[in-house]
Structure formats: structure tokens, C-alpha cells
py3Dmol code that shows the C-alpha trace and the ligand (Angstrom):
import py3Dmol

protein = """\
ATOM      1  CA  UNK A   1      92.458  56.193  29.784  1.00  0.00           C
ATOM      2  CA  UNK A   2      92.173  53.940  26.916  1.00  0.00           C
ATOM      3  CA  UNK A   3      88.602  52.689  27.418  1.00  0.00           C
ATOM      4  CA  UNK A   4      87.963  56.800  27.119  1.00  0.00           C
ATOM      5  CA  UNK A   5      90.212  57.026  23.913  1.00  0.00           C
ATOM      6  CA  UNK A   6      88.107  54.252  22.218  1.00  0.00           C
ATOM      7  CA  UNK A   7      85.300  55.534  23.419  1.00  0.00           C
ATOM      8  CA  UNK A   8      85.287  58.878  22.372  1.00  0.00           C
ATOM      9  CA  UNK A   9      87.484  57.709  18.756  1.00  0.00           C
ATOM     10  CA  UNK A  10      84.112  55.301  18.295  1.00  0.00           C
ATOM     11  CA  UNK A  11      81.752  58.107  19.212  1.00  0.00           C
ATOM     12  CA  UNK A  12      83.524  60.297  16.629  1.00  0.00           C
ATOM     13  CA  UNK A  13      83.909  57.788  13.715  1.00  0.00           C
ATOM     14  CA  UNK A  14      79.602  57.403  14.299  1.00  0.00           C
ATOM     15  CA  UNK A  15      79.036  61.308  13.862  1.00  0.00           C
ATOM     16  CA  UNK A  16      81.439  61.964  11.072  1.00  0.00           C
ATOM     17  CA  UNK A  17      79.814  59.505   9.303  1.00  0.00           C
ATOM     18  CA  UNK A  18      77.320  62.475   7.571  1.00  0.00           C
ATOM     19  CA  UNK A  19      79.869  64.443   6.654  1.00  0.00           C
ATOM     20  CA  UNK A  20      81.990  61.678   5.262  1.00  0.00           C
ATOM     21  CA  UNK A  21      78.709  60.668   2.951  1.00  0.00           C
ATOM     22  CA  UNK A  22      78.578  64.505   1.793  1.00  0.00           C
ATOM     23  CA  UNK A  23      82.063  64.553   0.878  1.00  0.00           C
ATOM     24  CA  UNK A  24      81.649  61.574  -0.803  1.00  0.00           C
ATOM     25  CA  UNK A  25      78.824  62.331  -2.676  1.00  0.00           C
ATOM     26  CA  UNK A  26      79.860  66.207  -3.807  1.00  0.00           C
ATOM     27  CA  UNK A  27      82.827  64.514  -5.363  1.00  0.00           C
ATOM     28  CA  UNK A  28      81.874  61.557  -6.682  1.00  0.00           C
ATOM     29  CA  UNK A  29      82.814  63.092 -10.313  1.00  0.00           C
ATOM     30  CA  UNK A  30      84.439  63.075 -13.292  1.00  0.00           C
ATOM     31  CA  UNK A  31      87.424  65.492 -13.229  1.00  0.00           C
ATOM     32  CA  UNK A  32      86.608  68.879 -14.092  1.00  0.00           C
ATOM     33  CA  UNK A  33      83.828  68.636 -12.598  1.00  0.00           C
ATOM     34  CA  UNK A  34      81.844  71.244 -10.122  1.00  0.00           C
ATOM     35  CA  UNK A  35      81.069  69.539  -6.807  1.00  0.00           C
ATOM     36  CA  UNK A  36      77.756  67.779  -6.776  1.00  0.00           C
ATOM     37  CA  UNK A  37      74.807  69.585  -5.422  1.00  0.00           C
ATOM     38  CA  UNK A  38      71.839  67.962  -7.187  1.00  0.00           C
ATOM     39  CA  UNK A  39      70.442  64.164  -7.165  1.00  0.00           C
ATOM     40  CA  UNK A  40      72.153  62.054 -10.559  1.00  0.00           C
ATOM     41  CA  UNK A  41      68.407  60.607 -10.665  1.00  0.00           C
ATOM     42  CA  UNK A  42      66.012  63.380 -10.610  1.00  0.00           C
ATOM     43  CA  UNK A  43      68.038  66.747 -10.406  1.00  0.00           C
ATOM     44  CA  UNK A  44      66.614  67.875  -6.782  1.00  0.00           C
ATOM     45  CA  UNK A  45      69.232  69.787  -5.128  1.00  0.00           C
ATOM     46  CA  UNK A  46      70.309  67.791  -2.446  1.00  0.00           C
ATOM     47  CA  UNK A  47      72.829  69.690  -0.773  1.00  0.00           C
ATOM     48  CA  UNK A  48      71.830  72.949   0.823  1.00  0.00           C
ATOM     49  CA  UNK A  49      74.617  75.297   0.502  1.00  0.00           C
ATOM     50  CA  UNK A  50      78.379  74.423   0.357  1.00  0.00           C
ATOM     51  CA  UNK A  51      80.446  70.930  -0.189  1.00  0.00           C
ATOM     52  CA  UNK A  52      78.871  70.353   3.962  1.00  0.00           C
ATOM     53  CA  UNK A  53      75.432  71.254   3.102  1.00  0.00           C
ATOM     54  CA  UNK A  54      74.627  68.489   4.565  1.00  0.00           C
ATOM     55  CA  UNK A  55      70.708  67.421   4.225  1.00  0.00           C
ATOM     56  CA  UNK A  56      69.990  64.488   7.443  1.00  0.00           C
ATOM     57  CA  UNK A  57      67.370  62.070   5.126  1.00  0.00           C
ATOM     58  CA  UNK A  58      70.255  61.686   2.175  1.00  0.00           C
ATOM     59  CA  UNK A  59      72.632  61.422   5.139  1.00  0.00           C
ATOM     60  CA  UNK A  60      70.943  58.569   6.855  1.00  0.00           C
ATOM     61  CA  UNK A  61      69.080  56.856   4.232  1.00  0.00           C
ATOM     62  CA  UNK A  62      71.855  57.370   1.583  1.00  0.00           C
ATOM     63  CA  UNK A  63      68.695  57.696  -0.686  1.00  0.00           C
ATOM     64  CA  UNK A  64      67.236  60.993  -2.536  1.00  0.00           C
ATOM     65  CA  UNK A  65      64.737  62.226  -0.501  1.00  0.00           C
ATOM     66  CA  UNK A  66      62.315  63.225  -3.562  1.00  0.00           C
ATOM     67  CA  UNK A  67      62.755  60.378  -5.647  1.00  0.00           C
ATOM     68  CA  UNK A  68      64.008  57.770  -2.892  1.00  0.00           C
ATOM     69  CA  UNK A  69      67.039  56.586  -5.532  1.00  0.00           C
ATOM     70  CA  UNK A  70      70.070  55.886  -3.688  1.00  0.00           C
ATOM     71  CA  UNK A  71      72.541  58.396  -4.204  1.00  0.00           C
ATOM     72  CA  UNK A  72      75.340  57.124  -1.367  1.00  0.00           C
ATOM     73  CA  UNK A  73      75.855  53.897   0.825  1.00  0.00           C
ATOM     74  CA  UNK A  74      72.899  52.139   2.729  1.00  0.00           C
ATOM     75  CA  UNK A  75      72.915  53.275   6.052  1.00  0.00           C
ATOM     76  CA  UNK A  76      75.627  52.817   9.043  1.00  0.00           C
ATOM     77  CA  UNK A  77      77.987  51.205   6.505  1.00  0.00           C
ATOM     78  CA  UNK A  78      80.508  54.611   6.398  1.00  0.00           C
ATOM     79  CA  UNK A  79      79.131  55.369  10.109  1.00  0.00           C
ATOM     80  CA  UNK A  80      80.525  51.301  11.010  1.00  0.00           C
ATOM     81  CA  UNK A  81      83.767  51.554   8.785  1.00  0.00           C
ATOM     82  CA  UNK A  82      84.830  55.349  10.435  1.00  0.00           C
ATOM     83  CA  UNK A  83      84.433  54.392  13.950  1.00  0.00           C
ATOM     84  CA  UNK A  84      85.538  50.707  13.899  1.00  0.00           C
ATOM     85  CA  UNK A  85      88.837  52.254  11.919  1.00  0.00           C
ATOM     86  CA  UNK A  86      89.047  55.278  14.292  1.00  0.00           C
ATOM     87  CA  UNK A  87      88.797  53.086  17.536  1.00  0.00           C
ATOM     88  CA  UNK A  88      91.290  50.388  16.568  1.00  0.00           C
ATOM     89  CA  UNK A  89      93.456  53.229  15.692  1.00  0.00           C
ATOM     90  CA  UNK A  90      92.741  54.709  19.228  1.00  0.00           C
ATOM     91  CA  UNK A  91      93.395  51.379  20.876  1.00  0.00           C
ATOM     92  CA  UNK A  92      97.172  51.509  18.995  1.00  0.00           C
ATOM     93  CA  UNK A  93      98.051  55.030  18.896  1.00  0.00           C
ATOM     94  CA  UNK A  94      99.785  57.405  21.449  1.00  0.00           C
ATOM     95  CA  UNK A  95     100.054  60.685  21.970  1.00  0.00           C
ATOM     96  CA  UNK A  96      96.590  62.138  21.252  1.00  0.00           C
ATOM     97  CA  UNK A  97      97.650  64.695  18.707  1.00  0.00           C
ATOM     98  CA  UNK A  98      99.241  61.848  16.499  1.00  0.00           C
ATOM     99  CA  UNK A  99      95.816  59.898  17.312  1.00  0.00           C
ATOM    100  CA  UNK A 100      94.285  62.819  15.584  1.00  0.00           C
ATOM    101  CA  UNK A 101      96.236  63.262  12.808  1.00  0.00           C
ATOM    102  CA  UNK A 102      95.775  59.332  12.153  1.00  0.00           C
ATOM    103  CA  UNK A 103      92.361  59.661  12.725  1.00  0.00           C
ATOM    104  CA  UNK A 104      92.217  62.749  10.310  1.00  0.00           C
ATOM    105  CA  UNK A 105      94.125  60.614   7.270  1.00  0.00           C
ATOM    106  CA  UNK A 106      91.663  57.809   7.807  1.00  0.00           C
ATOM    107  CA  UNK A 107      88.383  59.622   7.606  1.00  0.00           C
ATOM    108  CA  UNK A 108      89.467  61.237   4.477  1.00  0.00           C
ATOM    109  CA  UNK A 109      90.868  57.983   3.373  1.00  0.00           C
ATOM    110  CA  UNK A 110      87.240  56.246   3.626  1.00  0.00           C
ATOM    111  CA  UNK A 111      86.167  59.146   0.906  1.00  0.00           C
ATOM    112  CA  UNK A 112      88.978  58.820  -1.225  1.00  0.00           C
ATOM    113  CA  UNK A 113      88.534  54.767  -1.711  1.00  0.00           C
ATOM    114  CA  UNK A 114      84.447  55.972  -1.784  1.00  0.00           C
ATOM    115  CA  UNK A 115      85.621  58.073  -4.828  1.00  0.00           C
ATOM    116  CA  UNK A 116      88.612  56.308  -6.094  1.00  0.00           C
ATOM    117  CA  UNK A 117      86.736  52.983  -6.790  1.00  0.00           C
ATOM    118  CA  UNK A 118      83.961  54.182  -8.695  1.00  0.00           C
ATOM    119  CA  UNK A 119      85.983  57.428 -10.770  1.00  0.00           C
ATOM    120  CA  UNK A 120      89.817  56.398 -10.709  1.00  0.00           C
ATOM    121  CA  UNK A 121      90.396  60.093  -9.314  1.00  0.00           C
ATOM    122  CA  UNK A 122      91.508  61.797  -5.742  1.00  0.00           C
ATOM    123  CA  UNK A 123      90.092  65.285  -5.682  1.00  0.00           C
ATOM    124  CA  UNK A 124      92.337  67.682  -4.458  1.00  0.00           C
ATOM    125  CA  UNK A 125      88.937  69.233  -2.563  1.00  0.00           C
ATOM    126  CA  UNK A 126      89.682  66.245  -0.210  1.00  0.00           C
ATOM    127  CA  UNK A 127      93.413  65.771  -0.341  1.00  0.00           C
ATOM    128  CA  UNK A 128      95.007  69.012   0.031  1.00  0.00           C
ATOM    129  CA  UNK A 129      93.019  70.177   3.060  1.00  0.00           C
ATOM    130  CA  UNK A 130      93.369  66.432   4.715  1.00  0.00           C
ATOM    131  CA  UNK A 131      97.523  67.403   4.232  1.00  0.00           C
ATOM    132  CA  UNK A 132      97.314  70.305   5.768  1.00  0.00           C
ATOM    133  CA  UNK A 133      95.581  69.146   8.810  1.00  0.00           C
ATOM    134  CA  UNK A 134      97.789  66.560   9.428  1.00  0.00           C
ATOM    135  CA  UNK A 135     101.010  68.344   8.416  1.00  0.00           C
ATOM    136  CA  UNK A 136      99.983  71.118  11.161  1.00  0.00           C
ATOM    137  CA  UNK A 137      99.028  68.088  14.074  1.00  0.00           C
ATOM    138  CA  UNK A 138     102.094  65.953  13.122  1.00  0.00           C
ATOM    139  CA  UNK A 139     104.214  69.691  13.682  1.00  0.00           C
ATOM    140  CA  UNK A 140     102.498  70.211  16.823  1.00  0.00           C
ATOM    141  CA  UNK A 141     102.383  67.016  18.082  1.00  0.00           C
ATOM    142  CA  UNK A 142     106.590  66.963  17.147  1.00  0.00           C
ATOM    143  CA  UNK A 143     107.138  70.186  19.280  1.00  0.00           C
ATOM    144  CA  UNK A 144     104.807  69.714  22.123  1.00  0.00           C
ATOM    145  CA  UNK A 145     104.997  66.200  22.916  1.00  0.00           C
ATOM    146  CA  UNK A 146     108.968  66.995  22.010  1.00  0.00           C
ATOM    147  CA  UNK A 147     109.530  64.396  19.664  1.00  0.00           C
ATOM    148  CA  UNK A 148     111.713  66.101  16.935  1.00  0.00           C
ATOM    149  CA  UNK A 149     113.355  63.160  14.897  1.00  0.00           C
ATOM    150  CA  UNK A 150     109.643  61.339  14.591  1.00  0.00           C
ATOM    151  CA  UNK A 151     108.042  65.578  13.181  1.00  0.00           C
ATOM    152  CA  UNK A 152     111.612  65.047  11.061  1.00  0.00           C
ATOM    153  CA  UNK A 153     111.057  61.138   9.724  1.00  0.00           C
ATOM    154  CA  UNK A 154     107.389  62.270   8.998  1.00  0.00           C
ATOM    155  CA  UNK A 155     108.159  65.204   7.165  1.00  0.00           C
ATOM    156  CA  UNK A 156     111.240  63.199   5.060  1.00  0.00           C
ATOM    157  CA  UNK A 157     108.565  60.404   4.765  1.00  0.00           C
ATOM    158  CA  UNK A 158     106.518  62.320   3.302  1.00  0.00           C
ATOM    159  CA  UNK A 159     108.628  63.942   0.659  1.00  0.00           C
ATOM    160  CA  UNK A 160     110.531  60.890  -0.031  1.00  0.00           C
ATOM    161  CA  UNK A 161     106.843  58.999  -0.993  1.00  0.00           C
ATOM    162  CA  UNK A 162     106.324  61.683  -2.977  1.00  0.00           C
ATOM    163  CA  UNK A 163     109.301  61.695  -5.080  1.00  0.00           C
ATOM    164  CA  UNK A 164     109.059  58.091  -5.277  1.00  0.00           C
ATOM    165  CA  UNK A 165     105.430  57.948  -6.534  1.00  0.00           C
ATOM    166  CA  UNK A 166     106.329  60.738  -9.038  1.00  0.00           C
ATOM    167  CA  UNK A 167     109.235  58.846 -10.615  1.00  0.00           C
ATOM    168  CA  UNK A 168     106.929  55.916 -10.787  1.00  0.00           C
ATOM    169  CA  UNK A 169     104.340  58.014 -12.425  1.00  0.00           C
ATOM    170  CA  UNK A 170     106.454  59.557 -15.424  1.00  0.00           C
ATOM    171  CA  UNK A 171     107.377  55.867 -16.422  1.00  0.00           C
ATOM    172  CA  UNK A 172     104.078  54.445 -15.525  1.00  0.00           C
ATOM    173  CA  UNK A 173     100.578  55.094 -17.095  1.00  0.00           C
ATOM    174  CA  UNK A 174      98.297  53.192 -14.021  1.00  0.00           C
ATOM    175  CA  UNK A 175      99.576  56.389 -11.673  1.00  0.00           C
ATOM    176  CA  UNK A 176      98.348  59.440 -11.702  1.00  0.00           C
ATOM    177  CA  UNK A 177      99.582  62.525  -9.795  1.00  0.00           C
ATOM    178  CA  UNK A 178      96.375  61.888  -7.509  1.00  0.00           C
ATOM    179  CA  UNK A 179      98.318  58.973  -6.287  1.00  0.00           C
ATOM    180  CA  UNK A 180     101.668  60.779  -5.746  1.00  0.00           C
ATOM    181  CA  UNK A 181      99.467  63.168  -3.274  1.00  0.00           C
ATOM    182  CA  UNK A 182      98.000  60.697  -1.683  1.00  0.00           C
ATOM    183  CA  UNK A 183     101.507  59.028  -1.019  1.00  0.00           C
ATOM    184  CA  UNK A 184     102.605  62.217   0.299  1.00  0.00           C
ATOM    185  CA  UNK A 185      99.708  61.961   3.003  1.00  0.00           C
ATOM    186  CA  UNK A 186     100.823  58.694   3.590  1.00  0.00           C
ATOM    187  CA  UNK A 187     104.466  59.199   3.828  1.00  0.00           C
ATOM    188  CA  UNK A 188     103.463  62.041   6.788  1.00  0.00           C
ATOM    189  CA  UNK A 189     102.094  59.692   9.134  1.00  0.00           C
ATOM    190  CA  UNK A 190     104.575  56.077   7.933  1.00  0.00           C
ATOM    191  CA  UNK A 191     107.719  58.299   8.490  1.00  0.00           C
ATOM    192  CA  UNK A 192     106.426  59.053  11.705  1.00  0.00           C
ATOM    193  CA  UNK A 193     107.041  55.693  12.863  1.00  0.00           C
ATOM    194  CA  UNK A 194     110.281  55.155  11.288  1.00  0.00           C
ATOM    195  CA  UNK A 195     111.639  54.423   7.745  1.00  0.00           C
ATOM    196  CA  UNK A 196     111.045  50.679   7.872  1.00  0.00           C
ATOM    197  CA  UNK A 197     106.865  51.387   8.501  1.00  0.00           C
ATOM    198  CA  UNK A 198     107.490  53.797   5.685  1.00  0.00           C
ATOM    199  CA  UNK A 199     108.704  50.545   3.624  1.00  0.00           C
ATOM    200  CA  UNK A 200     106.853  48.157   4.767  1.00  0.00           C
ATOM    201  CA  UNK A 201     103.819  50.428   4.252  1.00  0.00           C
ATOM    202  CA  UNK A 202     104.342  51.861   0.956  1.00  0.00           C
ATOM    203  CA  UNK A 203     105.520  47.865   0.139  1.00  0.00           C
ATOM    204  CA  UNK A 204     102.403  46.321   1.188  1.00  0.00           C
ATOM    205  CA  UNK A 205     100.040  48.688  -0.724  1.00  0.00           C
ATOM    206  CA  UNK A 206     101.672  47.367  -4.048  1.00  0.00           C
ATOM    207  CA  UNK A 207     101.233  43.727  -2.586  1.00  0.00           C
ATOM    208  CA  UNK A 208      98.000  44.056  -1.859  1.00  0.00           C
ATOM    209  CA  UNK A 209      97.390  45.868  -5.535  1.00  0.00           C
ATOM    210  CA  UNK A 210      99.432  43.019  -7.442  1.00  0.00           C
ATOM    211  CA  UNK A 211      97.679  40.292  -5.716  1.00  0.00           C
ATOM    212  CA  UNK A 212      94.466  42.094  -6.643  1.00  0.00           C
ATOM    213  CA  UNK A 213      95.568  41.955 -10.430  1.00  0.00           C
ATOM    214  CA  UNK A 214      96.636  38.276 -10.019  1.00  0.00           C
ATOM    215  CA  UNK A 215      93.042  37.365  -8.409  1.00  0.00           C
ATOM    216  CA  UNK A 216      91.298  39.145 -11.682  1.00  0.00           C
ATOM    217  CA  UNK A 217      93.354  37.245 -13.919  1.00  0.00           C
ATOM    218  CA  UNK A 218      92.790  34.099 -12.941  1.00  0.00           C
ATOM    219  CA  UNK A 219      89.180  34.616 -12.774  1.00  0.00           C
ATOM    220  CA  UNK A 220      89.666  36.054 -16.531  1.00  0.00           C
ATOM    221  CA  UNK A 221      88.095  39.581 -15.919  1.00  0.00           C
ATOM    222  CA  UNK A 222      91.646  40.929 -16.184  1.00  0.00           C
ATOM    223  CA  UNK A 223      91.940  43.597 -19.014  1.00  0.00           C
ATOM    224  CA  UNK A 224      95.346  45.409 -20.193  1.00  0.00           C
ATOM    225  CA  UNK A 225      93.400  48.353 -20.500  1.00  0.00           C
ATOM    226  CA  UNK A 226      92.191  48.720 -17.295  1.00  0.00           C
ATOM    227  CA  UNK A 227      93.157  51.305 -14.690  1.00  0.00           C
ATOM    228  CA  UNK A 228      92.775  49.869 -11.211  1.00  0.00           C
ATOM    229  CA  UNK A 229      92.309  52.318  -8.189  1.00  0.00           C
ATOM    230  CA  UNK A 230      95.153  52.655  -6.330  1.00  0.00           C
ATOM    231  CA  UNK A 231      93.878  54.401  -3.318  1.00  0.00           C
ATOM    232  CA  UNK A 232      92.261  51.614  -1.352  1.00  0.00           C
ATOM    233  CA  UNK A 233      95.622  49.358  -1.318  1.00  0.00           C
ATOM    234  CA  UNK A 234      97.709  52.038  -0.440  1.00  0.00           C
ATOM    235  CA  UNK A 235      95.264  53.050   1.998  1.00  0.00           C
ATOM    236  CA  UNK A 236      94.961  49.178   3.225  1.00  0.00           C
ATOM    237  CA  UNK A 237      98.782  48.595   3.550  1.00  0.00           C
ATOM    238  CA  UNK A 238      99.643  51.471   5.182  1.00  0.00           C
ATOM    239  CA  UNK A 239      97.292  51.342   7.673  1.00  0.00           C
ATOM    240  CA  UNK A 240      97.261  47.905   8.423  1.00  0.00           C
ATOM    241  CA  UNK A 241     101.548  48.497   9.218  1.00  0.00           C
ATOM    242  CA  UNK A 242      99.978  52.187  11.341  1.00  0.00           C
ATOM    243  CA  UNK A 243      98.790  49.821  13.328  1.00  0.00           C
ATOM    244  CA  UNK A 244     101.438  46.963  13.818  1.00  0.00           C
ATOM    245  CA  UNK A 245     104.501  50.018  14.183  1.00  0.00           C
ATOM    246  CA  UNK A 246     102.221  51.907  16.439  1.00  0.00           C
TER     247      UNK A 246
END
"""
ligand_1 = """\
1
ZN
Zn 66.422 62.012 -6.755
"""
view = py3Dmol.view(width=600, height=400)
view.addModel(protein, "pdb")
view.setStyle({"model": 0}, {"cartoon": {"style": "trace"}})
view.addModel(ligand_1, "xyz")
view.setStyle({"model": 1}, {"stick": {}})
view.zoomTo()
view.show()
């Protein structure tokens, strides 16, 4: 039954991939911003109609097809990332609907960091429909699999990472409220597994993001004014606790 899991989580991480590199690209903007239709390079509208337009050369190739600049990733890196992430998830997690809803944060976390790391922002276009999603298969998954105090630890989990991130963002200017969502998303599938993965997870994303800050000061490109992206550590140290708890 496993061997099928990974099998199929692998398979799915490969064909998401595409739409992954659309998301990425349509939203790979400064805030305010319309979603991204058109190459940065040479204005030829790359995406056919809607943010999953998707067009299969820019998919692939991650390069314009008119004027062959590269406007995304060079190929199989998302399509590598998504389905080794999705099968060590699927080698870890039980049941299938919390699988999912892993599976779910972790595809949308690959565009986030995509979009995080290059703008400092987490559009809502990707955030708010990646919480519903998982809100509805964490629900689900609580009354049909009948596990009520795991649908009740996610759904304190997430409020509580919430509220936390929000305090920590009215007294500090490196968080924005992009950050409290995404800690909300989080806090969903930590509390899941119990208020010490929500700790150790939440802890471990400010590890990782400190020890980042300590590595760029001793190699001097440290500046106070910088904003660092938050998004791939907290993405990174809850995931990597996801799949210890699991
Ligand atoms: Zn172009």
C-alpha cells in the first residue's frame, strides 16, 4: 500500500510541476500588482487565459517561447522538488486525506518560497485558496477517519500561530501579515500532530531563519536594512518536524 502511496504522491508532484511554474510566474510581483500574463523580456503574452493558462514550451523550458529569455526555473527543478517532497511526505503520512492536505500545503509552499525569495511577499491568490483546501480536508479527514481532538488541535493550531505571528508582527518590522497567514496554514497541519510539533515546528523555522542571519554576518553581507524572507524557514522547519511527528 505504501509503494502505491509513493508512487502515485511521486507521479503527482511530476505533473503539478506546470502548474506550480504558472503560479509562480503570474505572481512573481510587486504588491499591487495584476497577475502576470506577458514575458518581463519582450511583452509576448505568455499565459493564455487565466492565472492556469498554462502555455507547455514556458512550462517545460522555463524560457519565453518568442524571445527564449528565461522567465521561470530550468527544467525538472520544481517537477524534482514537488514530487521528491510529496513522496517523502507519502512515505510518513497516514490517513490519505491528511496525506492530501500535507501534500496540498507543500505544493503551494514550493510557490510561496518561489515568490517569497525573490519579492518578500505571499500573495493571498496563493494563500487563501491553499487554506481553504486544507481547512476543508483536515475537517473531513477529522470526521471521517473520526479523529476529533487531532480536526480540534489543528484548528487551535492554527489560530494560536496566527495570533502569535500577529503579536510578533505589531512589535516587529521583518513580519508582515503575509507571514501571519502563512503561519495560520502552518498551524492547520502542526496542530494536527499535537502542540509540541506545533512548537517544535513554529521553533525551528526561527532557528533555521536566525542561523541564516548569523551565516550572512559572518560572511559580512549582513545589512540592518534588510528584510529576509520568512517563508522558506518556516516552510523548512515545519516540514522537516511534519515529517519526524508523522
Ligand atoms: Zn520573451
Amino acid at each position: 500500500m505504501t509503494i502505491v502511496t509513493v508512487t502515485v504522491a511521486v507521479t503527482v508532484g511530476l505533473l503539478v510541476g506546470p502548474w506550480l511554474r504558472t503560479a509562480i510566474f503570474a505572481n512573481r510581483l510587486p504588491r499591487g500588482d495584476p497577475a502576470r500574463r506577458h514575458c518581463p523580456h519582450c511583452s509576448r503574452l505568455v499565459l493564455a487565459s487565466g492565472d492556469l493558462g498554462i502555455v507547455g514550451p514556458v512550462a517545460l523550458s522555463g524560457r519565453c517561447p518568442s524571445c527564449r529569455r528565461r522567465v521561470g526555473a530550468p527544467p525538472a527543478v520544481i517537477e524534482v522538488v514537488s514530487a521528491g517532497v510529496l513522496g517523502l511526505l507519502a512515505l510518513r503520512v497516514h490517513p490519505l486525506l491528511v496525506l492530501a492536505a500535507l501534500g496540498v500545503v507543500a505544493a503551494a509552499g514550493i510557490v510561496l518560497v518561489a515568490i517569497d525569495a525573490t519579492t518578500r511577499r505571499l500573495p493571498d491568490a496563493v494563500l487563501a485558496p491553499t487554506l481553504v483546501v486544507v481547512l476543508v480536508l483536515l475537517v473531513v479527514a477529522g470526521i471521517v477517519d473520526h479523529r476529533p481532538s487531532e480536526l480540534v488541535g489543528a484548528l487551535s493550531g492554527g489560530a494560536a500561530a496566527f495570533a502569535g505571528y500577529s503579536l510578533l508582527a505589531l512589535v516587529t518590522a521583518g513580519l508582515g501579515f503575509g507571514d501571519c497567514k502563512l503561519a495560520a496554514l502552518l498551524g492547520l497541519v502542526l496542530g494536527w500532530f499535537g502542540w509540541e510539533a506545533l512548537a517544535a515546528g513554529v521553533t525551528l523555522g526561527f532557528v533555521l531563519a536566525a542561523l541564516y542571519l548569523l551565516g550572512r554576518m559572518i560572511t559580512g553581507r549582513f545589512s540592518p536594512s534588510e528584510q529576509i524572507p520568512l517563508a522558506p524557514f518556516m516552510l523548512v522547519g515545519a516540514f522537516t518536524v511534519l515529517l519526524v511527528a508523522a
